[in-house]
Structures are given as structure tokens and as C-alpha cells.
C-alpha positions in Angstrom: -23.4 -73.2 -104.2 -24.6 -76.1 -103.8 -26.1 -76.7 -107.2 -22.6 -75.4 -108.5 -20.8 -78.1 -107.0 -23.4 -80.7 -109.2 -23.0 -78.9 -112.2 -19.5 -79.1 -111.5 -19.3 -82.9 -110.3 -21.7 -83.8 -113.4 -19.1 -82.3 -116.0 -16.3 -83.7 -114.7 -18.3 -87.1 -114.8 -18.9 -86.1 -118.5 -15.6 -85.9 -119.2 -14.1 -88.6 -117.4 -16.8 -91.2 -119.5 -15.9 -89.3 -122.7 -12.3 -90.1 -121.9 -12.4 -93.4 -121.0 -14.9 -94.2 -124.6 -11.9 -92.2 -126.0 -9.2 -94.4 -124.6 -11.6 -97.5 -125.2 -11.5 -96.9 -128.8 -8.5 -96.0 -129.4 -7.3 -99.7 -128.2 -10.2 -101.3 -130.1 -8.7 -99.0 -133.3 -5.3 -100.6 -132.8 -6.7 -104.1 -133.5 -9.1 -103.5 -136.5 -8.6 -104.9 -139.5 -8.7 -103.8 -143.0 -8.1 -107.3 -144.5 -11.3 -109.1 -146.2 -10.8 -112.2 -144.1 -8.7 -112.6 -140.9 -7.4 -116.3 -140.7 -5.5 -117.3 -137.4 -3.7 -120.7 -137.4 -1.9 -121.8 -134.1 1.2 -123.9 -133.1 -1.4 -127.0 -132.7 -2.6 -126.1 -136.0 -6.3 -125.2 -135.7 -7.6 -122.8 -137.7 -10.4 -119.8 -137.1 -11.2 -117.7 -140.1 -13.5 -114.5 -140.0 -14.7 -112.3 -142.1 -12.9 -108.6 -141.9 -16.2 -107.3 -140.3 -16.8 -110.5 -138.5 -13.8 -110.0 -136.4 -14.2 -106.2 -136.1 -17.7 -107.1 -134.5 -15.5 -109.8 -132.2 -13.6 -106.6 -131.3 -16.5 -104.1 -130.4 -18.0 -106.7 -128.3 -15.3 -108.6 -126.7 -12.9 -106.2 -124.9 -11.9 -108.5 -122.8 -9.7 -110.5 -125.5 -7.1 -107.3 -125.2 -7.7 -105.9 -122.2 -4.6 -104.2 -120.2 -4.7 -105.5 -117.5 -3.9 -109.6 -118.1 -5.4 -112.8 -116.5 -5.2 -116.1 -116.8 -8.0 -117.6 -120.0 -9.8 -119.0 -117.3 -10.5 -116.0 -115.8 -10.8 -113.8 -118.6 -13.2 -116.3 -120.5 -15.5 -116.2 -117.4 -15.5 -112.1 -117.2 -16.1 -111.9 -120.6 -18.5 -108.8 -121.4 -21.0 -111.0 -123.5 -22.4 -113.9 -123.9 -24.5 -113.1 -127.1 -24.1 -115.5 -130.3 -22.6 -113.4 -133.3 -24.7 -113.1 -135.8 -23.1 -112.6 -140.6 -24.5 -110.5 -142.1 -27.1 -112.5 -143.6 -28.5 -113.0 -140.1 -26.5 -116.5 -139.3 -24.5 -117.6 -136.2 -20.7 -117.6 -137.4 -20.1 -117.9 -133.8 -20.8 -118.5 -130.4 -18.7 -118.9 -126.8 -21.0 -120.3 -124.8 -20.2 -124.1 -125.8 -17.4 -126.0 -124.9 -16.5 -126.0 -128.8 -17.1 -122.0 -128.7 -14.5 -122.3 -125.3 -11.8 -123.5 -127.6 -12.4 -120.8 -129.9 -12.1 -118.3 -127.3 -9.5 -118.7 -125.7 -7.3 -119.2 -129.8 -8.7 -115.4 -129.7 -7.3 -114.4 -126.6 -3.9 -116.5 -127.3 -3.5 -114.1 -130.7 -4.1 -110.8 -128.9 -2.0 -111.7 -125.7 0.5 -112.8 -128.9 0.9 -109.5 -129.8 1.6 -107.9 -126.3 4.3 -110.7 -125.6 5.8 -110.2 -129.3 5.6 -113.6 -131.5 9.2 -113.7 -132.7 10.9 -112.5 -129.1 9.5 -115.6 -127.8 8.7 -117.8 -130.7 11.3 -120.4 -129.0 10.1 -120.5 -125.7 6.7 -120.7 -126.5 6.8 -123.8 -129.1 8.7 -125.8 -126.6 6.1 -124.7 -123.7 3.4 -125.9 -126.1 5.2 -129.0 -126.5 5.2 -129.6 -123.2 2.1 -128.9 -122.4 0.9 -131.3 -124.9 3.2 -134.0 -124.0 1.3 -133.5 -120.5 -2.2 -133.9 -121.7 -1.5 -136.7 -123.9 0.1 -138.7 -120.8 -3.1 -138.1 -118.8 -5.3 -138.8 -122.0 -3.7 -142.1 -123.1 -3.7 -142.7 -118.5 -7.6 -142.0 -119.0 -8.2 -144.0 -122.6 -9.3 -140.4 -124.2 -12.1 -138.8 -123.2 -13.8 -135.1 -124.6 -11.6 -133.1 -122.3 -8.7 -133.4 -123.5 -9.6 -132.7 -126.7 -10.8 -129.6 -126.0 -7.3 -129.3 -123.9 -5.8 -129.6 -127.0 -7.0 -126.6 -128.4 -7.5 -124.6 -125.1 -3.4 -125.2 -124.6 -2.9 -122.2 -126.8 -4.5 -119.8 -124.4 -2.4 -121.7 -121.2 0.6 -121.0 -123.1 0.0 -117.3 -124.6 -0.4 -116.7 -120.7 2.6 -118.4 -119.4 5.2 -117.2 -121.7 3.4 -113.3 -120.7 4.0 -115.1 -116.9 7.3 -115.9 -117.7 8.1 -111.8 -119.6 7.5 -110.2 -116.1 9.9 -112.2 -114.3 12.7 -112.5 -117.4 15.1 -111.1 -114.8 14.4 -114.0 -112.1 14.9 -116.7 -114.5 17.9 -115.8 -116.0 19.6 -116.8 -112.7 20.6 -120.0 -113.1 20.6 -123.3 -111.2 20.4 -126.9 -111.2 17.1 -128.4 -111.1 18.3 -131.6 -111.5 16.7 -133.0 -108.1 13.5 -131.3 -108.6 13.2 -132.1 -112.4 13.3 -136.1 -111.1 11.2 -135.7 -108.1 8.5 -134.2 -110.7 8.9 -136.3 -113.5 9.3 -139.7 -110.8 6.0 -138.7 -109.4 4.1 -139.0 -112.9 6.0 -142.6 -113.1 4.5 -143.3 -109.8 0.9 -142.5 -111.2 1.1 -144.2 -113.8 2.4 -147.4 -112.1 -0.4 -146.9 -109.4 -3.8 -146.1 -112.4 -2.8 -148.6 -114.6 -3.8 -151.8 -112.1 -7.3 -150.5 -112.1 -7.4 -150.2 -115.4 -10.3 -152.3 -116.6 -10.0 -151.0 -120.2 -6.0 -152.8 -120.3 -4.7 -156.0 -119.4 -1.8 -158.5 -120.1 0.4 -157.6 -122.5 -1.4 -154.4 -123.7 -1.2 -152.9 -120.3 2.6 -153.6 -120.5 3.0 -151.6 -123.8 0.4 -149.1 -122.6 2.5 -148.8 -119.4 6.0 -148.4 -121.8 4.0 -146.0 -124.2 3.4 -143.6 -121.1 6.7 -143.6 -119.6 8.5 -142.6 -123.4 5.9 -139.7 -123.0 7.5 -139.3 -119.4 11.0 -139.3 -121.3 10.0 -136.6 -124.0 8.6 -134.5 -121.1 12.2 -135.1 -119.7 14.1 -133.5 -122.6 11.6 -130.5 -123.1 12.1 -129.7 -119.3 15.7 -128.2 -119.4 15.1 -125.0 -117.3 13.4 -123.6 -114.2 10.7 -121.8 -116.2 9.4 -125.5 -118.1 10.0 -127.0 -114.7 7.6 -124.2 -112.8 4.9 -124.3 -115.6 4.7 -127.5 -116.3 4.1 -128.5 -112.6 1.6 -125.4 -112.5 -0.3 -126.8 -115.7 -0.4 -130.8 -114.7 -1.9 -130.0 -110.8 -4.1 -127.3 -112.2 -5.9 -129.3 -115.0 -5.2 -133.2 -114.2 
């Protein structure tokens, strides 16, 4: 009886992994490509271009790029199921995501498969303006910090920030369709990022006289454009979510 019961436990096991490879492959078959090169170009207009069996290899290796169940590119970067370079078929590295160059590139991937859960033309909108903003964000604390590597990879990492907010923002459609004023809070928000730069700029060693005064009047027209992108709850929400996350 007993060894009935392993027999039985061990094919249902069987199954249950042939099952799962089936369902695996069946998602990784949905993303393949046919095409001789695979070029992806985003909003901020970098560029990543594979061959057609350099970015089937990305698939077979990197489920984690389309995944079901969806997380935040932070998260998902750092559960990612490798950590191997890829290798051309002549033997060379055409790419690698373990540097903070190979980061940016990751999370442009995961931005273009999220892309096609969300739909590209249902929110094409929402998402250039949330990109804007986004950008308008980083370029306030870039120009706050006289530049710096970070926020260049920012830059191109904002892709992946926005993919995930505007697949944020398709769960809860219903909840920001209400609509109210956010006058108050819009000025309480954007007032606070007046405040900081008011408050930074003194010990700013970099700046003084009159180029700390057109530094100063720089920042705040970047405060202004932040202003008129911010017309609705969901900007409002997000953009306070992606300043005290990252700045």
C-alpha cells in the first residue's frame, strides 16, 4: 500500500513539473521572435538592439522580464533567475546585467514586456506625461546635486518606474476616475520642493552670487513644468511616490 501511495505521489509530481514546463513555454512562445533583429527604442530615446536569437536567448533565461505575477523593477531586477553574461554566437558578451550600465538595460527590457500587458496605445497618454514627470523630477534633484552618475542611470532606469506605475495605476482605473480637487495637496507637494531648494542651495559650494540666483530660478521653472504635468490624483500620487523613493 504503501509503496502505492509513492508511485502514486511520484506521478502526480511528474505531471505537475511537466505541466508547469508546459505552461512555462507556452508564455516564453508568446514572446519569441521571428524577426532577424529586435530593436527597442523608448520614450527617452535609448535604444537596445539584439539579434533575433540574442533576444530569444534573453527569453529562455530571463523569465523574470514577463513573469505573471508583477513587481516593482527593483524587485524584479534583484530576483532575477541569472546573473550569467550572454554570450553571440561567436562566443562574445552582447550583454551583461550585472553592471550599473547592464541595470539600465534591464529594467528597458522589463519596461517592453510589462508594455505589452498594460497595452502601449490604451495608455500611450498617460504614460508620456508620467515619464515627463518623472524626468522633470530627476532633473530638479540633478541640477540640486550639480549632476552626478545616478541620475544618469535614472534617466534610463525611469522607463522601468513608469512601465510599473501606469500597470499601478490599470488596477485601480476605477478609484481614480473619482474625481476631486487636489489643489491644496498639489501646492503643499510642489511648495515643499521650493523649500529644498531654497534650504540646499546656501551650502552649495559649487554656486555663488549671481549664478546661484539663476541656478535658484532655473530650479524653480523646473518646479513650474512639474506644476502643469501634475493635473490629476494619479501624477500627484506617483510623483510623490517616485521623488521620496529615489531622492
Amino acid at each position: 500500500m504503501r509503496a502505492l501511495l509513492l508511485f502514486a505521489s511520484f506521478f502526480l509530481s511528474c505531471i505537475f513539473k511537466a505541466n508547469s514546463q508546459n505552461i512555462v513555454q507556452k508564455i516564453k512562445s508568446k514572446y519569441y521572435t521571428t524577426k532577424d533583429t529586435v530593436k527597442i527604442t523608448t520614450l527617452n530615446l535609448d535604444t537596445l538592439v539584439f539579434s533575433g536569437a540574442e533576444f530569444n536567448q534573453i527569453i529562455d533565461s530571463l523569465p523574470s522580464l514577463y513573469q505573471e505575477f508583477v513587481v516593482d523593477p527593483d524587485i524584479n531586477y534583484n530576483s532575477r533567475t541569472t546573473t550569467k553574461a550572454f554570450l553571440n554566437k561567436d562566443g562574445d558578451i552582447y550583454m551583461s546585467f550585472n553592471s550599473e550600465v547592464g541595470q539600465d538595460s534591464y529594467y528597458i527590457l522589463y519596461a517592453y514586456f510589462l508594455k505589452q500587458k498594460t497595452g502601449e496605445q490604451k495608455y500611450s497618454t498617460r504614460r508620456t506625461k508620467l515619464t515627463q514627470i518623472y524626468n522633470t523630477i530627476n532633473r530638479i534633484f540633478s541640477r540640486l546635486n550639480n549632476g552626478g552618475t545616478y541620475f544618469g542611470h535614472q534617466y534610463r532606469r525611469i522607463i522601468g518606474y513608469t512601465e510599473y506605475s501606469i500597470y499601478w495605476y490599470s488596477q485601480r482605473e476605477d478609484f481614480f476616475s473619482k474625481k476631486y480637487n487636489i489643489k491644496t495637496q498639489k501646492e503643499i507637494y510642489l511648495n515643499s520642493i521650493r523649500q529644498l531648494i531654497k534650504d540646499e542651495l546656501p551650502d552649495d559650494g559649487d554656486t555663488t552670487g549671481i549664478d546661484r540666483t539663476k541656478k535658484e530660478k532655473e530650479l524653480n521653472e523646473m518646479v513650474d513644468t512639474l506644476s502643469t504635468l501634475i493635473d490629476d490624483a494619479f501624477y500627484l500620487k506617483r510623483a510623490q511616490a517616485f521623488q521620496y523613493s529615489y531622492y
